[in-house]
Rosetta silent file (secondary structure, phi, psi, omega in degrees, C-alpha in Angstrom):
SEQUENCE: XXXXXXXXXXXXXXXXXXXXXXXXXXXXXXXXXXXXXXXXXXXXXXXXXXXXXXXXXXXXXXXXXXXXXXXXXXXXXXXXXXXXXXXXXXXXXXXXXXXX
SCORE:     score description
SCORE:     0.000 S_00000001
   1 L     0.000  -57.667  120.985    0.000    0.000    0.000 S_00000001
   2 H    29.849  -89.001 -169.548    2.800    2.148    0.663 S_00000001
   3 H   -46.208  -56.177 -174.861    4.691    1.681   -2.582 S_00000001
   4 H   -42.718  -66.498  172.285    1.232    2.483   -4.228 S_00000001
   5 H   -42.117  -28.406  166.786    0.926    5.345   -2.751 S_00000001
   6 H   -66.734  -64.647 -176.094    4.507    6.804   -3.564 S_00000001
   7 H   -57.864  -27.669  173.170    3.414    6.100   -6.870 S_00000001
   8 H   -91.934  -12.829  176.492    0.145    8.181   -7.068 S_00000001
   9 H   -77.931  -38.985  170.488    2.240   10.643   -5.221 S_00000001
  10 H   -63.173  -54.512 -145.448    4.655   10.715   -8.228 S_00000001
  11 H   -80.929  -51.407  170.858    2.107   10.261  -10.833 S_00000001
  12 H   -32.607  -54.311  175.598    0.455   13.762   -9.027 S_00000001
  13 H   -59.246  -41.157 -173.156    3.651   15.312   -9.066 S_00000001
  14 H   -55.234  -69.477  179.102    3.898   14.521  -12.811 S_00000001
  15 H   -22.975  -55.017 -177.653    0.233   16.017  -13.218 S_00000001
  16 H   -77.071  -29.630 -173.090    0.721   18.683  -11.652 S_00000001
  17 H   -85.857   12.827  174.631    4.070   19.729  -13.159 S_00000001
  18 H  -105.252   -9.419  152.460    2.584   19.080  -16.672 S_00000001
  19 H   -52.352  -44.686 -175.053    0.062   21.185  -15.629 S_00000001
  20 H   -83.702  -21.877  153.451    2.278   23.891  -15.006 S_00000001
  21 H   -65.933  -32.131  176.028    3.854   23.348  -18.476 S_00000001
  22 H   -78.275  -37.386  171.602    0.678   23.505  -20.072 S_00000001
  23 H   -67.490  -41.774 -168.004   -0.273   27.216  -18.540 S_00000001
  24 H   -67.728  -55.166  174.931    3.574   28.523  -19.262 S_00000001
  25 H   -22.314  -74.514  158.729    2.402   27.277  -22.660 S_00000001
  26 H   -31.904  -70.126 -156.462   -0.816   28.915  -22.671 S_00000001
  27 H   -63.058  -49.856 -173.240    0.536   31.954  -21.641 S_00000001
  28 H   -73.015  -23.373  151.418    3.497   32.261  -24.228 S_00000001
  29 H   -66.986  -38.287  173.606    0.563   31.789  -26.637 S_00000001
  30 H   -63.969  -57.418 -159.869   -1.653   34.469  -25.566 S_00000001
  31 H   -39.883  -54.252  172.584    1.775   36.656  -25.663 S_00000001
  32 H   -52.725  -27.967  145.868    1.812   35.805  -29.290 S_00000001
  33 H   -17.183 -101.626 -173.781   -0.782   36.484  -29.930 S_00000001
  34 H   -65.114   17.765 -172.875   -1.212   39.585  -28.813 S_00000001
  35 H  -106.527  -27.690  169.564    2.281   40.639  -30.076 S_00000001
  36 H   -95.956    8.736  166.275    0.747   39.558  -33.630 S_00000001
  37 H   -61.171  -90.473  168.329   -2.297   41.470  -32.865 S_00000001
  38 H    -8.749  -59.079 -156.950    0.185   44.273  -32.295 S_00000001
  39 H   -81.748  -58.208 -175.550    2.124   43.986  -35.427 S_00000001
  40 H   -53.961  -19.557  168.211   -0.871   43.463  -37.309 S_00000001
  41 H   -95.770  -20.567  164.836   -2.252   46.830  -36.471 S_00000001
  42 H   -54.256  -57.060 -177.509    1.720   48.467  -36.547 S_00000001
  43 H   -80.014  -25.364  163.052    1.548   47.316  -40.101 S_00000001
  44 H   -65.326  -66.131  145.895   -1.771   48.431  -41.009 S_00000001
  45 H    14.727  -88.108 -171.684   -0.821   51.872  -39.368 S_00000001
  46 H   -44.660  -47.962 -175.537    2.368   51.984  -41.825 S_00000001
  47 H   -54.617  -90.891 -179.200    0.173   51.211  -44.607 S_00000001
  48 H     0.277  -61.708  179.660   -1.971   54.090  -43.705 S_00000001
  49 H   -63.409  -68.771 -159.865    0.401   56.387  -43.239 S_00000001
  50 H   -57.561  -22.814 -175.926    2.410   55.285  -46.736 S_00000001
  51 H   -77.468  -39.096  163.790   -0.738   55.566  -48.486 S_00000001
  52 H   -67.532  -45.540 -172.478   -1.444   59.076  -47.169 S_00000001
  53 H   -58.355  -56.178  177.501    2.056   60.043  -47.694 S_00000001
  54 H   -25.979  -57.072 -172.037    1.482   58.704  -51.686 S_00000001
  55 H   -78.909  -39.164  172.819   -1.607   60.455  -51.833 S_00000001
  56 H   -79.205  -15.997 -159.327    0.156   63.799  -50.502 S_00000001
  57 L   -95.349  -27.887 -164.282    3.161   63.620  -52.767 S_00000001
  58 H   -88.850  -76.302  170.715    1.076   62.846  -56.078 S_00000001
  59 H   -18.381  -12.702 -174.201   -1.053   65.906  -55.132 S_00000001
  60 H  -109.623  -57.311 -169.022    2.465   67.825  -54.714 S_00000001
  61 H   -59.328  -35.639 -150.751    3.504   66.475  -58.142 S_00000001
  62 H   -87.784  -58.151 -132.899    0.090   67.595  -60.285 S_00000001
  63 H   -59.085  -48.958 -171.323    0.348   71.356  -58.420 S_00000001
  64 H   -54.352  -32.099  168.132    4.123   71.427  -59.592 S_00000001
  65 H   -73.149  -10.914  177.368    3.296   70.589  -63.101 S_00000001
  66 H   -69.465  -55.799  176.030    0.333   72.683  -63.333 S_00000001
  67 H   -43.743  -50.817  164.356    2.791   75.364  -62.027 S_00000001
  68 H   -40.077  -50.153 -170.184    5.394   74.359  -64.433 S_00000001
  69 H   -65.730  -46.653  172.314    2.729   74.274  -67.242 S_00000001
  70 H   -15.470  -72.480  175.876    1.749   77.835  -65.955 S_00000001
  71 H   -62.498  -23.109 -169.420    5.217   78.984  -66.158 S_00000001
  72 H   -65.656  -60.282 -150.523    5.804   77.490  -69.705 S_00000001
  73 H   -66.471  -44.395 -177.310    2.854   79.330  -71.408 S_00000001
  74 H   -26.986  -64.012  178.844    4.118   82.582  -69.314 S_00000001
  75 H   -58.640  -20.067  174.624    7.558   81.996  -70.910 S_00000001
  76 H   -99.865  -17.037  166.784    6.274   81.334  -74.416 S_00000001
  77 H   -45.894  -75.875 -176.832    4.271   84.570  -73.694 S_00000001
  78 H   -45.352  -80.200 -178.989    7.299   86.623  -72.982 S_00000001
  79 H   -35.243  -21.978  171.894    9.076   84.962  -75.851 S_00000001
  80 H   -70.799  -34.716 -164.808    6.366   85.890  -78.309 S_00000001
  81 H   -90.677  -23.031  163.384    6.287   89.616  -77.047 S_00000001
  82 H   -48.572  -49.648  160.107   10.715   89.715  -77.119 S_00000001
  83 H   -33.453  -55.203  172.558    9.817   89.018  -80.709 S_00000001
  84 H   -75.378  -15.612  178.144    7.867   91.196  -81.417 S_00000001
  85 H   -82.479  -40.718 -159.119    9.620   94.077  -79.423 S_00000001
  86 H   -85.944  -20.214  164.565   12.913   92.991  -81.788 S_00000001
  87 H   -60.659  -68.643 -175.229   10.775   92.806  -85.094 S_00000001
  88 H   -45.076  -47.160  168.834    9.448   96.359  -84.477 S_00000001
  89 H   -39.926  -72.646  175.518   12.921   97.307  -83.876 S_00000001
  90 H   -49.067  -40.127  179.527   14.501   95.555  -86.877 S_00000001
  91 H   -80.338  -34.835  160.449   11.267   97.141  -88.652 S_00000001
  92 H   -96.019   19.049  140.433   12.271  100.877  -87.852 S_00000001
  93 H   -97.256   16.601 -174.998   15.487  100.474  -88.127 S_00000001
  94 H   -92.057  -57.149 -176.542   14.802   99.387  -91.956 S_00000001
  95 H   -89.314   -8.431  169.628   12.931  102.585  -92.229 S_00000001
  96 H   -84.112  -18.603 -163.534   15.346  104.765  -90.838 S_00000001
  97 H   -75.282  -54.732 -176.012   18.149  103.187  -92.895 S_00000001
  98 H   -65.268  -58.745 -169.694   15.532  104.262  -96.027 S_00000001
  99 H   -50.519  -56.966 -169.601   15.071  107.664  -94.935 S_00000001
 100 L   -82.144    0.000    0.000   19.122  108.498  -95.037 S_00000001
């Protein structure tokens, strides 16, 4: 009776300390969990962000090319009226040249 008894006292300890292996288990699972809970909203986040960031930079890109277009016609402007100031030129000095 004895021995038996040693033996359910062993067999207990074993119970119990596979018990205690099963919660440290447990536990280290929830952690993972929530640490890929975590991540999983850290990367949605990033996403967010990179998407907004995308969305601000292509909105940065159209105004500089509008500006750019802006500036072009401005510049083909000018260049049209530098013509026209050096034709008028070129055209009186052609009639002053005719005059002497």
């Amino acid at each position: 009776l004895l021995t038996r008894m040693v033996k359910v006292k062993s067999r207990w300890a074993e119970i119990e300390d596979l018990n205690r292996k099963i919660e440290n288990l447990e536990a280290k699972i929830s952690d993972l969990e929530a640490e890929e809970r975590e991540r999983t909203t850290d990367l949605a986040n990033a996403k967010i962000a990179w998407d907004k960031k995308k969305k601000e930079d292509l909105a940065t890109i159209c105004d500089k090319k509008s500006h750019l277009d802006l500036l072009k016609k401005k510049r083909a402007a000018l260049d049209d009226k530098i013509k026209d100031v050096k034709d008028e030129m070129a055209a009186s000095k052609a009639k002053e040249r005719q005059r002497k």
